[in-house]
N, C-alpha and C positions, 0 to 999 in steps of 0.2 A: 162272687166273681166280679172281673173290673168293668163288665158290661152292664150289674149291676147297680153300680157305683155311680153318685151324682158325678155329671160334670165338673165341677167345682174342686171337685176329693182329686179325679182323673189330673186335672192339669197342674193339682199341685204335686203330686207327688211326682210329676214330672221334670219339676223346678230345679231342685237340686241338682237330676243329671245334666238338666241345661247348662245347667252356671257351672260343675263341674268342667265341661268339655271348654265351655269358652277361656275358663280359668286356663284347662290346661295350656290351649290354642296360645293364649295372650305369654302365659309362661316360655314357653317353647319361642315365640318369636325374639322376648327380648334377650331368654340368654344366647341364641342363634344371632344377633347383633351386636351383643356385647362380646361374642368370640371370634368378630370380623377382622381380620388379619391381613388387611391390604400391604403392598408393598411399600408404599408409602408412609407409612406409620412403624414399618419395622426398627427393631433395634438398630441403629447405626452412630458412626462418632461424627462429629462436625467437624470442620477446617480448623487445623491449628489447634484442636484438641490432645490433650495426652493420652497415652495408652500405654497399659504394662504388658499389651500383648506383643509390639515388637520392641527387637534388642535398642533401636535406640527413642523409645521411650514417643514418638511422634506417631497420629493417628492417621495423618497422610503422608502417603510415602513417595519417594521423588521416584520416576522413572527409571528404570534400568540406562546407564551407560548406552548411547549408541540407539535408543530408541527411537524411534519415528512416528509421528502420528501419520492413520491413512491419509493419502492423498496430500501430505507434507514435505515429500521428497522433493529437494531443492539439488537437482543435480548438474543443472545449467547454473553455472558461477556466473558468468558474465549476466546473465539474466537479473538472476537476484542480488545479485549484491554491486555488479557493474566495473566487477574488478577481472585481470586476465587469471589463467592456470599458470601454478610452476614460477610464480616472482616472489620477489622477496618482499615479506608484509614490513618490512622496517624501512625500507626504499624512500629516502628522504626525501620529501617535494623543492623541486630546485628553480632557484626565479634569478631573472636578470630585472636588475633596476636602469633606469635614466639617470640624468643627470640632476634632476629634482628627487632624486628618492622612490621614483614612480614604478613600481613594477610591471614590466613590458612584455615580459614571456615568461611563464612559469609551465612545469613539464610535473605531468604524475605520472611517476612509470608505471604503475600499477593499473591503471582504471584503464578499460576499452574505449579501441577510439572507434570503432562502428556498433550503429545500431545492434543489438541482438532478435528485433521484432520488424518484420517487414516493412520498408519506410512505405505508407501508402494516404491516400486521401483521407480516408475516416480515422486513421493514426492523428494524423495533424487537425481533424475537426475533433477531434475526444481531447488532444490536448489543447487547445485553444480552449474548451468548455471549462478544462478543470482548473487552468491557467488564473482565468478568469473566477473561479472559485476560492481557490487559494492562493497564487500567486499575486494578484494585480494589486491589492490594498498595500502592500509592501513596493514591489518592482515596479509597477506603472504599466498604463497600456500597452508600450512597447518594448519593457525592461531596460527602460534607462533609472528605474529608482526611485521615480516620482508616484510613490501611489499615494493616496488620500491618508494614510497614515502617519505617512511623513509631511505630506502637508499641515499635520497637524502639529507634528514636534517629536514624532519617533525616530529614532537613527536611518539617516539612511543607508540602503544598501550599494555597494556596488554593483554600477552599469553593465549588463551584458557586453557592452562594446566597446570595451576597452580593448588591445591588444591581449592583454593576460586571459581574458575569460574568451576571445573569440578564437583564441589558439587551443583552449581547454578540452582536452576529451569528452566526450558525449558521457563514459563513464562518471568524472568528476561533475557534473550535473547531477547524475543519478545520487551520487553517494551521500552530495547537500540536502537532498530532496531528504532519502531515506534519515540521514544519520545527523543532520543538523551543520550549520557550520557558523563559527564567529557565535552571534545572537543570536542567529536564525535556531529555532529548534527543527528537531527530527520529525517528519509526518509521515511516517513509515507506519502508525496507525490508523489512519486517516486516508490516505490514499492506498489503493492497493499498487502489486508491482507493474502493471500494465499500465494503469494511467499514469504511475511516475517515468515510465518511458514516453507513452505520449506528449506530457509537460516538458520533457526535454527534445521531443521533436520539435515539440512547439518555437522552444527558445531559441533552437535552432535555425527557425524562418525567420525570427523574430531580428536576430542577427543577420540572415539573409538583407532580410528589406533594409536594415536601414546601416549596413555597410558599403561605402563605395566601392568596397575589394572582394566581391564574394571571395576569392580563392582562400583568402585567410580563414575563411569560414569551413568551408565544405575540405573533406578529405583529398578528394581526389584533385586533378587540376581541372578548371573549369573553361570550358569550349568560347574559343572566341578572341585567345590571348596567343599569338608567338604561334599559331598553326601553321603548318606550311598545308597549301591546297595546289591539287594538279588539275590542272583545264588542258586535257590534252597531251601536248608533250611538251605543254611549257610549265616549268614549276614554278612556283612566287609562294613568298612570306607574308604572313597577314600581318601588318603591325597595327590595323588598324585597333582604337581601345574596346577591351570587352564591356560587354553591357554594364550600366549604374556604375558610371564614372570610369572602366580601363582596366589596364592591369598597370601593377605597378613594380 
């Protein structure tokens, strides 16, 4: 019997079924690791790989016609792109010159001429911030052209205050910004659609301050100029000049 049995005899014949079970233990684990089948490791084709599974032979495939990503519906035109509904995308931009050659009014019938985002205080501090980020090195502190760039020997840009640009729609701002214009390249990656409306609010004050004629600036007519005011029952004309130099 095994109660008869030295110690020694007892634990060895014990051995084997040890080492049996740990064997089996340690087996079981690695092929249980080696049949790990995470998502990540699965079979798949890479970008720009070929493949004989579809008919034309590419492993990624372009979206369906008409498709949308979530939350990419762009159905505000004027918003995203700063252009009006229903014109004609071929509408050729029309300019009047001087007598030096100098372009003095140019018209884009296409682009909006008011804001599409509420004109308000933190509008005009977001773009003044980004102004200053990507604008200023090129345009200058106050958009007359002189940034540190050009100080050093890069082309300059045209001054926001010229006639041509102070007469320009808020849209043709926007569409320099997104789509590039002349040298300038397009920063439609780089800024999103919100801040390139605020950079055009911006240039908007920008022009403000340092024209003597707001009105050329602003859409509407601006208070101050050619009023008639009633005190009573006598009426009079203001002629006096509107603020920062008059009207003219």
């Amino acid at each position: 019997m095994l109660r008869n049995k030295p110690r020694a005899e007892v634990m060895k014949s014990r051995i084997p079924g040890r080492t049996l079970a740990v064997a089996a233990c340690i087996l079981t684990l690695l092929f249980s690791v080696g049949c790990r089948y995470d998502m990540q490791d699965q079979p798949r084709y890479k970008q720009y790989k070929s493949s004989e599974f579809f008919g034309d032979g590419k492993a990624m495939q372009d979206p369906p016609d008409g498709t949308v990503a979530r939350g990419q519906l762009q159905e505000n035109k004027a918003l995203y792109t700063g252009k009006k509904e229903g014109v004609d995308i071929n509408a050729p931009v029309e300019s009047t010159t001087d007598a030096k050659g100098n372009t003095i009014v140019a018209t884009f019938p296409n682009d909006v001429e008011e804001l599409p985002l509420p004109l308000t205080k933190e509008l005009l501090e977001r773009g003044e911030q980004r102004y200053r980020v990507f604008c200023i090195v090129c345009h200058g502190p106050v958009g007359k052209g002189d940034g540190m760039v050009v100080r050093r020997g890069y082309p300059q840009p045209t001054t926001y205050h010229d006639d041509r640009l102070r007469n320009a729609p808020v849209g043709h701002f926007f569409d320099v910004i997104t789509n590039g214009w002349g040298k300038m390249n397009g920063y439609s990656s780089q800024i999103p659609v919100a801040d390139r409306w605020a950079i055009v609010a911006y240039i908007r004050a920008l022009q403000a301050s340092q024209n003597p004629n707001p009105k050329s600036v602003t859409a509407g007519d601006t208070p101050g100029a050619n009023e008639t005011k009633t005190d009573g029952n006598q009426e009079s004309t203001n002629t006096e000049p509107a603020a920062n130099g008059g009207a003219k």
